[in-house]
C-alpha positions in Angstrom: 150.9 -42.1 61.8 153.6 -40.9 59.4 153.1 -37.8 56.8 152.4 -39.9 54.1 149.6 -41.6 55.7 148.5 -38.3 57.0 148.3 -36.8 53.5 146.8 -40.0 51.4 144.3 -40.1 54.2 143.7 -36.3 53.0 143.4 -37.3 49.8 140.6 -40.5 50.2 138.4 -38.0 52.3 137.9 -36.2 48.8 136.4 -39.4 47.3 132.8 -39.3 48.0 130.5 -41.7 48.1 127.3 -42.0 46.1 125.2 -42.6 49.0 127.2 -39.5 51.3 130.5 -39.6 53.0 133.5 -40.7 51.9 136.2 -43.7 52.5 137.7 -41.9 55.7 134.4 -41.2 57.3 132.7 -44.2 56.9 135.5 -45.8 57.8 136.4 -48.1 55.3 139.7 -48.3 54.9 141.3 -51.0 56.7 145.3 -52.0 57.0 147.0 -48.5 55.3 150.6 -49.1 55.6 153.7 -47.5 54.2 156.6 -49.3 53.3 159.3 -47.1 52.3 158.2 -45.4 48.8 155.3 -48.3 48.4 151.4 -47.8 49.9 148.7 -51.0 50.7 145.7 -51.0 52.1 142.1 -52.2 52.0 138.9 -50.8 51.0 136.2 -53.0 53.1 132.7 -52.6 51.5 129.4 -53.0 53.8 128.5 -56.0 51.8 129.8 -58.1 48.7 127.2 -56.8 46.1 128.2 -53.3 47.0 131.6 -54.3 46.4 131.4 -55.6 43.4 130.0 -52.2 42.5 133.6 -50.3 43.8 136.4 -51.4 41.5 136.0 -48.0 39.9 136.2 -46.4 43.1 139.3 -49.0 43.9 140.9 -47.5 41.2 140.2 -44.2 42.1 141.5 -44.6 45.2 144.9 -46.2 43.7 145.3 -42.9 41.9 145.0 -40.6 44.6 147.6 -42.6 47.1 150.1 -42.6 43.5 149.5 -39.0 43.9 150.9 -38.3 47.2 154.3 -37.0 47.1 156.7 -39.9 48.2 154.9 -43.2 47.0 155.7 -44.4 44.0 153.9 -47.5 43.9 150.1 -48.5 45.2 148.7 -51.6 46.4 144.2 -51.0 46.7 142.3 -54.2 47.5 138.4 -54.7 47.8 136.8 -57.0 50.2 134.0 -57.3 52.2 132.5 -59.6 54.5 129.5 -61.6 53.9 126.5 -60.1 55.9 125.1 -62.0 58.6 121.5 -64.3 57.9 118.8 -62.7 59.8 117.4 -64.8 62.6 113.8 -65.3 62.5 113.9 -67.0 65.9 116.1 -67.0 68.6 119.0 -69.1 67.6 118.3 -73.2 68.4 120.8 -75.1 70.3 123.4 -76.6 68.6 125.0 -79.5 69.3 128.6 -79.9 69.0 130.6 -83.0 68.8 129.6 -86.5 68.2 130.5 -89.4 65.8 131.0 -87.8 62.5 128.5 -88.5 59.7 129.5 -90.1 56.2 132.6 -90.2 54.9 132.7 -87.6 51.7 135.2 -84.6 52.1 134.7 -81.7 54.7 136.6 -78.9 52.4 134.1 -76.0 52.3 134.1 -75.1 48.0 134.3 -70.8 49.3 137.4 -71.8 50.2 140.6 -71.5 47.8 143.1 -72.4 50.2 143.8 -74.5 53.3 147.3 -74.2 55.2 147.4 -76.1 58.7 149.4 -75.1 61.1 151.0 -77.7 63.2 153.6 -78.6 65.5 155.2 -82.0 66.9 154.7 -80.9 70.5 152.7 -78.5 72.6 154.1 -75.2 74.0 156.2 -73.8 71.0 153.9 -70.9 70.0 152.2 -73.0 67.2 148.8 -71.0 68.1 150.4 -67.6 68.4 151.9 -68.1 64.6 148.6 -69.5 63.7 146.6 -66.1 64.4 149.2 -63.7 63.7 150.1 -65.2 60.3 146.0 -64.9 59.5 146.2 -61.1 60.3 149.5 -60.2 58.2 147.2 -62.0 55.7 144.3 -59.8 55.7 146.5 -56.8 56.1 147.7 -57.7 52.6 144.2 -58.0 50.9 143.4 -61.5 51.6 140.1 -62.9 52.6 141.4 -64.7 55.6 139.8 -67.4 57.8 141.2 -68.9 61.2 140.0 -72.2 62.1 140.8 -73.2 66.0 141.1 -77.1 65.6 142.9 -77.2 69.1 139.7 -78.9 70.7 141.2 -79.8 74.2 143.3 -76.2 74.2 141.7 -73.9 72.2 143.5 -70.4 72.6 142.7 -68.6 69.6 138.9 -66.4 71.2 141.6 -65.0 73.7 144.4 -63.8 71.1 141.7 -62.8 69.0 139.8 -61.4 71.3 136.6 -62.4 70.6 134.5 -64.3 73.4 130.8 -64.0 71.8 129.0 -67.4 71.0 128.4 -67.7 67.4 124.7 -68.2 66.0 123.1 -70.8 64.5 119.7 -69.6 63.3 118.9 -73.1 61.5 120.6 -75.4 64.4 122.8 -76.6 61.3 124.7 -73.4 59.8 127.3 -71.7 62.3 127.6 -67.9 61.8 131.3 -67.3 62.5 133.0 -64.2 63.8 135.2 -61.5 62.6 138.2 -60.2 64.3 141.1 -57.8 62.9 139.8 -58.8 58.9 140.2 -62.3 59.8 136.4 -64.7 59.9 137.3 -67.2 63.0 135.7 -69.9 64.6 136.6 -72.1 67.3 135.4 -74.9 70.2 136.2 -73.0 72.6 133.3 -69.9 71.6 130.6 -73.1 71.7 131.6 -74.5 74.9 132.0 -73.8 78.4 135.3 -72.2 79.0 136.0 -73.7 82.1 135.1 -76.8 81.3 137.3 -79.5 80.0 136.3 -81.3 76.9 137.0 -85.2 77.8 136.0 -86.6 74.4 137.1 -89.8 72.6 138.3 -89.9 68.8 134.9 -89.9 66.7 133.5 -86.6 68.8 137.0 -84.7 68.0 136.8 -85.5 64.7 132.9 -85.0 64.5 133.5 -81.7 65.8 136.0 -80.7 62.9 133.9 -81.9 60.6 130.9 -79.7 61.8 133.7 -76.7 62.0 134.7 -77.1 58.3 131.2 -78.0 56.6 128.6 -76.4 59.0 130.4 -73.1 59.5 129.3 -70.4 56.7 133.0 -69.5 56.2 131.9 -67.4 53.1 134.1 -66.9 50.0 138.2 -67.0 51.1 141.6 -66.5 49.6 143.0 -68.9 52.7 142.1 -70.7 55.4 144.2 -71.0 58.6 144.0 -74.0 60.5 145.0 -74.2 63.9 146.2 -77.7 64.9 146.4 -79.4 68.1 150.0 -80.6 69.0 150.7 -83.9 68.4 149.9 -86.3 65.2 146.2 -87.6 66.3 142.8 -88.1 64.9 142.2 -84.0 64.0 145.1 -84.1 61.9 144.2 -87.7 60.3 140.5 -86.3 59.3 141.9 -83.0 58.3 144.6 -84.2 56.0 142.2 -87.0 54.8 139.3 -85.7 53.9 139.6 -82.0 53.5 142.3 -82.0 51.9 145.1 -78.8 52.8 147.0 -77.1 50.3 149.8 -77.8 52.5 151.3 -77.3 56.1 153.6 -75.6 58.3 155.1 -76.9 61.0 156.6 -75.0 64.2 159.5 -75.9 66.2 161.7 -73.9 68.9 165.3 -74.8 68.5 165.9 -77.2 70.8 166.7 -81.3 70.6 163.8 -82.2 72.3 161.2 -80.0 70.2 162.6 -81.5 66.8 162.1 -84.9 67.4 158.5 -84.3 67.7 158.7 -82.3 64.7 160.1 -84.8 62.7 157.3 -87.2 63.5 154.7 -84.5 62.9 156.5 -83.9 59.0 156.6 -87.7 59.1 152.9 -88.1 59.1 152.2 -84.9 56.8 154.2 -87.2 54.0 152.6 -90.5 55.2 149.2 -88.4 54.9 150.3 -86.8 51.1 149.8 -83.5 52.5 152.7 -81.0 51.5 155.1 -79.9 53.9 155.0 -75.6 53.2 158.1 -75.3 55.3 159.3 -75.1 58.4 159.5 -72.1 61.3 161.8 -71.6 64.0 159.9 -70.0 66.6 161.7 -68.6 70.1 164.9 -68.1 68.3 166.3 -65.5 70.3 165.5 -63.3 73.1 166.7 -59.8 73.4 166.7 -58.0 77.1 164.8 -55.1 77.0 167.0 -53.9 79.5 170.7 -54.3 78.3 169.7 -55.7 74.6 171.8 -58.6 75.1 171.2 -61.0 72.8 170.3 -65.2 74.3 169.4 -68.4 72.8 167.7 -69.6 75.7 166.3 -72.9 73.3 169.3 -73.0 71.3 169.9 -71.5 67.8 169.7 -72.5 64.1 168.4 -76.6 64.7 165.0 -76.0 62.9 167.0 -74.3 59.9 169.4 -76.9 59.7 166.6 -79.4 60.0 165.0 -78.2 56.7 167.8 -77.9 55.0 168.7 -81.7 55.7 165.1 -82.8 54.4 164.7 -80.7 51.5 162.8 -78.1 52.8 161.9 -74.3 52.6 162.6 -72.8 56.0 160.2 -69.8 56.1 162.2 -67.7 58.9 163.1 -67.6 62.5 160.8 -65.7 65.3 162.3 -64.8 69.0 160.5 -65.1 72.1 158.9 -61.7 72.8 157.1 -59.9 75.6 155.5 -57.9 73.4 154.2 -60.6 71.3 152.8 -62.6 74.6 151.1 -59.5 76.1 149.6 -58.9 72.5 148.1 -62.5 72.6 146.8 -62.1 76.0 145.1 -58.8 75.3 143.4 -59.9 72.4 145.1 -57.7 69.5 147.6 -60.1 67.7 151.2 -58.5 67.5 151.0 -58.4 63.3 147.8 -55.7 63.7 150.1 -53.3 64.7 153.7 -52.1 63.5 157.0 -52.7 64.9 160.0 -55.8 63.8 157.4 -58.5 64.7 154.5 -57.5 62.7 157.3 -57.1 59.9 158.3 -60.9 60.0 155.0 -61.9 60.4 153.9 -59.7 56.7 157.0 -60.8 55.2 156.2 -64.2 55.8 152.1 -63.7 53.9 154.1 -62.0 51.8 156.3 -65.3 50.8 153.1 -67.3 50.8 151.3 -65.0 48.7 153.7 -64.7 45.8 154.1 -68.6 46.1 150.5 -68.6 45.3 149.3 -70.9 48.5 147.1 -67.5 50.1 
């Protein structure tokens, strides 16, 4: 923790609370980082009626970082999470999957923004960008959901690390989970994780429909949606009938990874759904060791790819140990600090100030 975190952290603890305590020990503040002379971070309130109630205190707090010796500009947001709907009963089993019913749109109105993440093929860290690009979100202020539409490979309960089954006190509503700021939801917290999910066409896409309508996502800046690879029926009822603000698509360098890519843009434009931009994932890799520098999947294709089809290209990521052991422990690489968790804000950042989260 640097100085200037140490001393606006000094500072909050004098702001007390009506109710007793103040910011620091009840333990609201959430994502305080410190970007050369500039301060963010995030007041979350116990509920959203209380925090409506804070913007004075949000202001408050704006002041007192400003007053620290060393920032010179202050970034406060409010948010808060909607509490959870008491159970009367013990939660009724609910069925998931299943021929979807009717054929109106699945685009849940508490949500402001949908970006799908997708990629051409399987294996090119489409998931990994998926829920680290969700937490750089929240760390900025956003009200973030992550929606794990992988249904044969869902990944995301293990780089979240989250492994509880959600509740359904009505057998209809899902109550999703929250993990580093971000509400999630996935297949793979209603099933059997050992199990395989053989399922034809209408249950995978009665399934997505159930995950976008039936889960109470709340009120959100963005959704995240985490596609399967490939350009099947998820993507077709996503892009159909809920409607995304746009996607991203992931590639690694090579020959073979971009021809898939180019189908999956193909069927974004065939679907109307905007192409966001493109990422080159597993750029480089630097030894740890030696710090010699290797393009183990090549170098620069997905770059040149979107600047031969028009389109932005959001940034290149290497192939990390770091970010693989951060997955696999549960605590997505963008919670913490480092280079990583720098591309990953810098790339919210980007989408925030294009308006899309």
């Amino acid at each position: 923790m640097t100085n200037i975190q140490k001393a606006i952290e000094a500072e909050l603890e004098r702001l007390e609370l009506p109710d007793g305590g103040n910011l620091i020990s009840r333990d609201m503040i959430r994502a305080l980082t410190v970007d050369g002379a500039e301060v963010r971070f995030v007041i979350e309130a116990p509920s959203p009626e209380l925090a409506r109630q804070m913007e004075p205190l949000r202001a408050t707090a704006e002041r007192a970082a400003l007053s620290v010796a060393g920032v010179e500009k202050a970034t406060v947001a409010l948010t808060a999470h909607s509490a959870p709907r008491p159970a009367k009963a013990p939660p009724p089993d609910l069925k998931i999957g299943g021929h979807p019913k009717g054929q109106e749109t699945i685009r849940p109105d508490s949500v402001r923004s949908i970006i799908a993440i997708a990629s051409g093929k399987g294996g090119v860290g489409k998931s990994t960008v998926s829920s680290n690009l969700a937490v750089a979100l929240a760390r900025q202020g956003r009200r973030v959901g992550l929606l794990d539409a992988d249904i044969y490979g869902p990944s995301q309960p293990r780089m979240m690390g989250v492994n509880k089954r959600p509740a359904s006190p009505d057998g209809k509503i899902i109550e999703p989970l929250h993990a580093h700021g971000v509400t999630m939801m996935s297949i793979g917290l209603m099933l059997d994780p050992d199990k395989a999910v053989v399922w034809r066409g209408p249950m995978l896409m009665g399934a997505l429909q159930q995950m976008m309508s039936q889960v109470c996502w709340g009120e959100l800046d963005v959704l995240i949606v985490d596609l399967p690879p490939g350009t099947g029926d998820v993507q077709l009822t996503l892009c159909q009938r809920a409607a995304p603000t746009g996607a991203i698509v992931v590639s690694t360098p090579q020959d073979v990874a971009l021809l898939d890519a180019r189908k999956a843009m193909d069927m974004f434009r065939t679907l109307k759904t905007p192409i966001l931009g493109l990422i080159e994932n597993m750029s480089t890799f630097h030894c740890p060791s030696c710090g010699h520098e290797s393009h183990i999947f090549g170098h620069g294709g997905v770059a040149a790819e979107a600047e031969q089809l028009g389109l932005p290209f959001l940034g290149t990521l290497p192939i990390d140990l770091d970010t693989r052991l951060a997955g696999d422990s549960g605590t997505p690489i963008a919670a913490g600090e480092g280079a990583i968790a720098d591309a990953y804000a810098q790339l919210a950042d980007r989408l925030i100030k294009g308006g899309i989260a």
